[in-house]
N, C-alpha and C positions, 0 to 999 in steps of 0.2 A: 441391634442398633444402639449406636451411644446415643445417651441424653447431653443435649447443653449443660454445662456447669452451671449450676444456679450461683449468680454473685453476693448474695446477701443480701443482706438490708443493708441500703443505701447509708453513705459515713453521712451522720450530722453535722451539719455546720453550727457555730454556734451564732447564740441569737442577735448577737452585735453584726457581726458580719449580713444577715440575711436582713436587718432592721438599714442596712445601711445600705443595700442590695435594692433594697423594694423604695426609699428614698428618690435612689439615683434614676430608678426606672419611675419616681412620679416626677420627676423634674424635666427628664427626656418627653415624658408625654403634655407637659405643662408647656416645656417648649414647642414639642409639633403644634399643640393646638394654638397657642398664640403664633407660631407664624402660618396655620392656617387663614386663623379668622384676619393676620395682617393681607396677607394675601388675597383673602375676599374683600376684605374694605378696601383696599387698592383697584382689584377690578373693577367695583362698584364704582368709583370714584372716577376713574377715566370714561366708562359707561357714561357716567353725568355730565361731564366737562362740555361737550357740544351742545345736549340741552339745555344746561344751565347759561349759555351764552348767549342761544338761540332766545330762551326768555327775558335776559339782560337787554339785547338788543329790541324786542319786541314791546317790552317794556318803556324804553326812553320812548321809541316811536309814539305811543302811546301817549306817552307822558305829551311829547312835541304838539298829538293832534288836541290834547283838550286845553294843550297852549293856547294851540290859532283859534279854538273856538273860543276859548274868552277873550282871545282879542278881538276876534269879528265881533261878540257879541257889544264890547263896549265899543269898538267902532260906530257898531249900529245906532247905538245909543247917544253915543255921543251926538248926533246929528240932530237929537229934539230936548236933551237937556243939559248938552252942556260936557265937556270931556273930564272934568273933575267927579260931577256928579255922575256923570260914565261909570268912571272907574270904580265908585264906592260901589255903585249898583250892582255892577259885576262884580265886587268882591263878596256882596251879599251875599248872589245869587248863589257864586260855588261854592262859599264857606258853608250855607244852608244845606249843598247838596253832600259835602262831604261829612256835616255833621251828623247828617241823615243814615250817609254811610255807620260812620262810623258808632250809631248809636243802633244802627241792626246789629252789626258784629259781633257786637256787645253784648247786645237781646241774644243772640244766639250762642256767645260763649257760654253765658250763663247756661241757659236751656240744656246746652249738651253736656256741659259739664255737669 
């Protein structure tokens, strides 16, 4: 039986060429992976588009209901001292409750951070 010709040792390239070879294939892979990861932030982002609208929306409502409650409240008010004096007392009351918030927030940024 014959044996296969053995071909030799593989011809050299030189190192310019193989330097510029390995280049081109990190740039091919720089590009896949950037339009990978554009391709995943894109999904991700349509993915959010309803919820993040659904919160928008829930949000104003939100916002509308602790409208009518300071108005009811100074309504209320108004009725025993007065619609000016009303108005400061409710401004009080939610500036106190939002300070309140806003100074937990705070306590807690700190804490976790």
């Amino acid at each position: 039986m014959l044996k296969p010709v053995d071909p030799g040792p593989p011809e050299e390239r030189p190192i310019g060429e193989l330097v510029h070879e390995l280049i081109e294939e990190g740039k091919a892979y720089a590009r896949a992976e950037f339009g990978l990861l554009k391709a995943l932030a894109t999904a991700k982002a349509k993915a959010l588009v309803i919820p993040a609208a659904l919160f928008g929306i829930a949000f104003v409502l939100a916002l509308a209901g602790v409208t009518s409650l300071a108005v009811g409240v100074v309504m209320a008010l108004a009725k025993f001292i007065g619609p000016l004096a009303a108005g400061i007392v409710g401004l009080v009351i939610f500036a106190a409750i939002a300070g309140g918030l806003a100074w937990y927030g705070v306590k807690r940024l700190r804490r976790d951070l």
